[in-house]
LUMDOMAR-766971 format. One record per atom (N, C-alpha, C): residue number from 1; atom name; x, y, z. Coordinates in Angstrom, 1 decimal. Example, Ala and Ser with C-alpha at 12.3 -4.5 7.8 and 13.67 -1.06 7.14 Angstrom:
BEGIN
REC   num   atomo        u        v        w
REC     1       N     13.2     -5.7      7.8
REC     1      CA     12.3     -4.5      7.8
REC     1       C     13.2     -3.3      7.8
REC     2       N     12.8     -2.2      7.1
REC     2      CA     13.7     -1.1      7.1
REC     2       C     12.9      0.0      7.9
***
This chain:
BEGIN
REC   num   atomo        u        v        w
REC     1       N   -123.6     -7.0    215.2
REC     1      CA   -123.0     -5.7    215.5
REC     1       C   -123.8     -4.5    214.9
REC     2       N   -124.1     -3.8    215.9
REC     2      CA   -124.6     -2.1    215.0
REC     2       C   -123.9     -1.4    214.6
REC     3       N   -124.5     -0.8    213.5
REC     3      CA   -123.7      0.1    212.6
REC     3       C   -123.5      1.5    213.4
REC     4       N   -122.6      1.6    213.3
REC     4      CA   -122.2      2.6    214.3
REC     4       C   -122.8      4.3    214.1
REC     5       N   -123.2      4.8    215.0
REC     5      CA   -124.0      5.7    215.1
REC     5       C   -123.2      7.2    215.1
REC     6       N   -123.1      8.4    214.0
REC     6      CA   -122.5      9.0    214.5
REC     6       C   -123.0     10.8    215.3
REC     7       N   -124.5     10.1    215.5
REC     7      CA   -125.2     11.0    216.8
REC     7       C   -125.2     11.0    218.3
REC     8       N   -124.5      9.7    218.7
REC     8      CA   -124.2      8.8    219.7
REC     8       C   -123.4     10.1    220.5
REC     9       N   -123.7     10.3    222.0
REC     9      CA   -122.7     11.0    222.6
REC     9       C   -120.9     10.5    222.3
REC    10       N   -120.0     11.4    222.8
REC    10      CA   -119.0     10.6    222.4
REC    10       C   -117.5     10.9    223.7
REC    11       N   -116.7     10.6    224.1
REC    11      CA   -115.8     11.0    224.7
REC    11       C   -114.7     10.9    224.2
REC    12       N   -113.3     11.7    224.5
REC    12      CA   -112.1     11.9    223.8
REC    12       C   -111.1     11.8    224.9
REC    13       N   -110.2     11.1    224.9
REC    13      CA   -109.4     10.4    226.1
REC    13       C   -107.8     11.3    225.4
REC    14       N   -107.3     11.5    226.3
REC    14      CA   -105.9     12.0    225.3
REC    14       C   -105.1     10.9    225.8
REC    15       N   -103.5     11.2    225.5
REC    15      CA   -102.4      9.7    225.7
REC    15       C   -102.2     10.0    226.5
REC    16       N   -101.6      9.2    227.5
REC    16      CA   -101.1      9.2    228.4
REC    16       C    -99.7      9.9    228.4
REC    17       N    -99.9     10.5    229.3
REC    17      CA    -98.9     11.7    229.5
REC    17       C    -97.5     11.6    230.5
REC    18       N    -96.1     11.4    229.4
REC    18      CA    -94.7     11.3    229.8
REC    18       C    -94.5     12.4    230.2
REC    19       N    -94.5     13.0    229.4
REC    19      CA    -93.8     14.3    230.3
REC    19       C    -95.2     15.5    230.1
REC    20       N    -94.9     16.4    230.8
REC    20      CA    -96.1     17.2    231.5
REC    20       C    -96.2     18.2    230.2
REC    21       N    -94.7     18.9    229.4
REC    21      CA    -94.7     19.9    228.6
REC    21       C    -95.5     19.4    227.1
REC    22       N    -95.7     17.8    227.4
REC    22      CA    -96.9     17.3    226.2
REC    22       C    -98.1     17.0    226.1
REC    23       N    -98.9     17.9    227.5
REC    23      CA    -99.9     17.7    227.4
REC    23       C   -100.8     18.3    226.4
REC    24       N   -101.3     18.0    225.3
REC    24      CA   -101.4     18.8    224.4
REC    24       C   -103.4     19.0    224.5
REC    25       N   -104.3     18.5    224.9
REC    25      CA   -105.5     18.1    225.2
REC    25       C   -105.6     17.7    226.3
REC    26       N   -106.9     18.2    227.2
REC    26      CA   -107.5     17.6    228.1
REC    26       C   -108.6     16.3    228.1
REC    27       N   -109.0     15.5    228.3
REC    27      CA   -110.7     14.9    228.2
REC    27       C   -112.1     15.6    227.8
REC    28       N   -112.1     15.3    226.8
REC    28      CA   -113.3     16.5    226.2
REC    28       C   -114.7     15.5    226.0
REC    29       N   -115.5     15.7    226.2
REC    29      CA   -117.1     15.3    225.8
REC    29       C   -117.8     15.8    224.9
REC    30       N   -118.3     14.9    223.9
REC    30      CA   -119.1     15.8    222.8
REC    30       C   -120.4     15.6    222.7
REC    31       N   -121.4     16.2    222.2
REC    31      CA   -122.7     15.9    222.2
REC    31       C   -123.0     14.7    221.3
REC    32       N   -121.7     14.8    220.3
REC    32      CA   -122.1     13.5    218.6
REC    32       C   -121.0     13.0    218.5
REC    33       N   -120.6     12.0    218.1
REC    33      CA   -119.2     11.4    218.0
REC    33       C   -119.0     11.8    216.5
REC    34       N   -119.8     12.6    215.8
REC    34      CA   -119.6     13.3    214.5
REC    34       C   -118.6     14.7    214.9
REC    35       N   -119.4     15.2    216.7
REC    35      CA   -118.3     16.1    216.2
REC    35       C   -117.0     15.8    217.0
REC    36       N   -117.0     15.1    218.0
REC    36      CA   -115.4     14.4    218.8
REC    36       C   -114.5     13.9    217.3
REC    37       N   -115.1     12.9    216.2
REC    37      CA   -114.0     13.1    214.9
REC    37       C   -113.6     14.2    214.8
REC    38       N   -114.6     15.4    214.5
REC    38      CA   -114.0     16.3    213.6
REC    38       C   -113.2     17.1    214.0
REC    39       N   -113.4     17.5    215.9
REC    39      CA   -112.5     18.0    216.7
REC    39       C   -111.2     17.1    216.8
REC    40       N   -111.0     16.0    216.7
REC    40      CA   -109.4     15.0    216.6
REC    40       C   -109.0     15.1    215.5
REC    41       N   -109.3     15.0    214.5
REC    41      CA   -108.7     15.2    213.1
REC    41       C   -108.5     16.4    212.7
REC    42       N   -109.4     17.5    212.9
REC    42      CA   -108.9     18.6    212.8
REC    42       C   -108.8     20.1    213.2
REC    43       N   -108.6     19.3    214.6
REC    43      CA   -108.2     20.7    215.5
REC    43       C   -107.1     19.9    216.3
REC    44       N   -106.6     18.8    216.7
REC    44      CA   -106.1     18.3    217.6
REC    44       C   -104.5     18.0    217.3
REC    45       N   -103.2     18.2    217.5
REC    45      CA   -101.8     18.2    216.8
REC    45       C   -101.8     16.8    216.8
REC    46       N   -101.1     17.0    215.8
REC    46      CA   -100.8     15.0    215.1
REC    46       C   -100.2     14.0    216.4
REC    47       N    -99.2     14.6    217.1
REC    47      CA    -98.9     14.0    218.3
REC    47       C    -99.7     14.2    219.4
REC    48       N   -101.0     15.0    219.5
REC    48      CA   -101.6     14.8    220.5
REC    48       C   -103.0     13.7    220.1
REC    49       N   -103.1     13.4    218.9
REC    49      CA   -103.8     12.6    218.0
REC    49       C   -103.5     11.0    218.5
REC    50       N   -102.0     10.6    218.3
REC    50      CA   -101.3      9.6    218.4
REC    50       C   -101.6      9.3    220.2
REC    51       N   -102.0      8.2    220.0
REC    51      CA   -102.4      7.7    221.6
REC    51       C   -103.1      8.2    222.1
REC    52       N   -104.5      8.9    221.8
REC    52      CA   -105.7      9.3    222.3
REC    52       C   -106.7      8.3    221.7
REC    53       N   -107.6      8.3    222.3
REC    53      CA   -108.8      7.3    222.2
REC    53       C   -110.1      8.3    221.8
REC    54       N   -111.3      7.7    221.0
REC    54      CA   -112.8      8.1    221.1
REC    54       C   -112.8      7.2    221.7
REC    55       N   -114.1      7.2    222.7
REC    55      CA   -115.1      6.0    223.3
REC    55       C   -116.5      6.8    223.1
REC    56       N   -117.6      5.7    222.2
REC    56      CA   -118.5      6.4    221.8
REC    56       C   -119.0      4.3    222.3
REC    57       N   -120.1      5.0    223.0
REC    57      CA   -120.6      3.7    224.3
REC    57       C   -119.8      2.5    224.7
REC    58       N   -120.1      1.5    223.9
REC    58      CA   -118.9      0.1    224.5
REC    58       C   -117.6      0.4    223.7
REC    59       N   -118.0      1.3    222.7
REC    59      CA   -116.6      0.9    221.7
REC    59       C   -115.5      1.9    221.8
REC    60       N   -114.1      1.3    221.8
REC    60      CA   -112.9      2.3    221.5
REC    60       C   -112.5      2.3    220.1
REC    61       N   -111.9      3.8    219.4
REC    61      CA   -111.4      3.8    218.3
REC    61       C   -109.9      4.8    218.5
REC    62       N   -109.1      3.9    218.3
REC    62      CA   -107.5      4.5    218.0
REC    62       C   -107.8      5.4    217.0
REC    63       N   -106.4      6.2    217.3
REC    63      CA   -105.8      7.2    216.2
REC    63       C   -106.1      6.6    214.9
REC    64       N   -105.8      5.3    214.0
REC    64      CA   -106.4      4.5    212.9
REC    64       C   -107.8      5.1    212.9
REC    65       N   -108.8      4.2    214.0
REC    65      CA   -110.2      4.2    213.9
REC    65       C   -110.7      5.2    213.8
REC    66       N   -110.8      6.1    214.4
REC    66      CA   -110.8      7.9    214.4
REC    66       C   -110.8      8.2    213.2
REC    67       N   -109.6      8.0    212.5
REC    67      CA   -109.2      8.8    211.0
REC    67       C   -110.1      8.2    210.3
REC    68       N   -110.7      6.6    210.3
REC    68      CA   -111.1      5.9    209.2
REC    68       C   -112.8      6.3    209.7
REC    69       N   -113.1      6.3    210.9
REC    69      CA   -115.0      7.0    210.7
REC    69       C   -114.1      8.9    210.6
REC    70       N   -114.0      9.2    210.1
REC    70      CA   -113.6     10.9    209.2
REC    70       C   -113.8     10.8    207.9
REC    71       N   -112.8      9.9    207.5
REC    71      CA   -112.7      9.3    206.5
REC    71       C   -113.9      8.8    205.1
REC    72       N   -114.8      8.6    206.4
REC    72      CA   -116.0      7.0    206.1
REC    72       C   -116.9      8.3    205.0
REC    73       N   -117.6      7.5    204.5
REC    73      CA   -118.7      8.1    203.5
REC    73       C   -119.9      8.7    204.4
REC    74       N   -120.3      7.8    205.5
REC    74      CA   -121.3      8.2    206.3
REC    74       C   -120.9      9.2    207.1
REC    75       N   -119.7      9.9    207.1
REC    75      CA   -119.2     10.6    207.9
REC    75       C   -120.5     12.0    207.8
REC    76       N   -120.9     12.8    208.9
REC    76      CA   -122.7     13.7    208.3
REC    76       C   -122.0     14.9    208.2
REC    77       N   -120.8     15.2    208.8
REC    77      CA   -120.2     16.5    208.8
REC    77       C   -119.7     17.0    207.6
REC    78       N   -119.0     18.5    207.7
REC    78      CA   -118.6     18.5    206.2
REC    78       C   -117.1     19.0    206.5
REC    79       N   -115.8     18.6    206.1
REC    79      CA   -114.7     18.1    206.2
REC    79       C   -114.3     19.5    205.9
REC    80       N   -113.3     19.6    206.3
REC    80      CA   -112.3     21.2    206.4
REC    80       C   -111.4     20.8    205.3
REC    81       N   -111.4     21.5    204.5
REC    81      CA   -110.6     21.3    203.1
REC    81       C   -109.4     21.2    203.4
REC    82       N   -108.2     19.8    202.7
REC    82      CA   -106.8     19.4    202.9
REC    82       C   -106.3     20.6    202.5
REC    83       N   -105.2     21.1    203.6
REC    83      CA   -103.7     22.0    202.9
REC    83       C   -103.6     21.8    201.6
REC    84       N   -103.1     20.3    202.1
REC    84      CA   -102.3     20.5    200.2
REC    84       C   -103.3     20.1    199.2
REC    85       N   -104.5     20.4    199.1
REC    85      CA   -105.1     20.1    198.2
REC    85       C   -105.9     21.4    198.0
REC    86       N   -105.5     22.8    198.9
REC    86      CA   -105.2     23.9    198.3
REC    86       C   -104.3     24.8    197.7
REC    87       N   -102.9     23.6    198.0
REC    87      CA   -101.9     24.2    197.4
REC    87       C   -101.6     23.9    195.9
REC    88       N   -102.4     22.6    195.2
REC    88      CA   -102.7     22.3    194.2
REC    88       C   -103.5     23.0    193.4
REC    89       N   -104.3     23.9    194.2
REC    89      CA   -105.6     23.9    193.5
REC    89       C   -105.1     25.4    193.1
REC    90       N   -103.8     26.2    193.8
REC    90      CA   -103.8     27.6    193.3
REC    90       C   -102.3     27.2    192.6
REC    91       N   -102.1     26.4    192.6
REC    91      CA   -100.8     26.0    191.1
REC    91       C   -101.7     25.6    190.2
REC    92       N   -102.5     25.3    190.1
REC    92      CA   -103.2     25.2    188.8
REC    92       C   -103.9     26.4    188.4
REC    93       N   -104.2     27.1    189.3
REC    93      CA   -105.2     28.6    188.9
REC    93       C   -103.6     29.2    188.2
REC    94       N   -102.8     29.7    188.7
REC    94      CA   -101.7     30.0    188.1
REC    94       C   -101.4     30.0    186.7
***
């Protein structure tokens, strides 16, 4: 298996859609699957998260897989700082 590439073109599949008032995302294409993560984890609502897919060439990654290449060390992007780990950070300036 190759190690997964995160310069690789990438596509973003949303869930399949019950009712119409939840369409929360369209089908998006990215140039890097570095930036399809960073657009689903953090621009995309947690329920429009849940049941969308990456497909970056043969491989699919779930809402899990997604989070965990974000996650990953090799991730090349640089991560949008957690809420609450600014809400911490000005109770302690306090």
């Amino acid at each position: 298996m190759r190690p997964f590439s995160y310069n690789t073109s990438a596509e973003l599949f949303p869930a399949a859609i019950r009712k119409k008032k939840r369409a929360g995302f369209a089908y998006r294409r990215f140039g890097t699957a570095a930036e399809a993560v960073r657009f689903a984890i953090e621009e995309l609502p947690a329920d429009s998260l849940n049941g969308a897919y990456l497909q970056v060439e043969e491989a699919r990654f779930d809402q899990s897989g997604i989070r965990s290449l974000y996650e990953s060390e090799a991730f090349p992007l640089e991560r949008r700082p957690r809420p609450a780990a600014d809400a911490e950070d000005k109770a302690d300036a306090a």
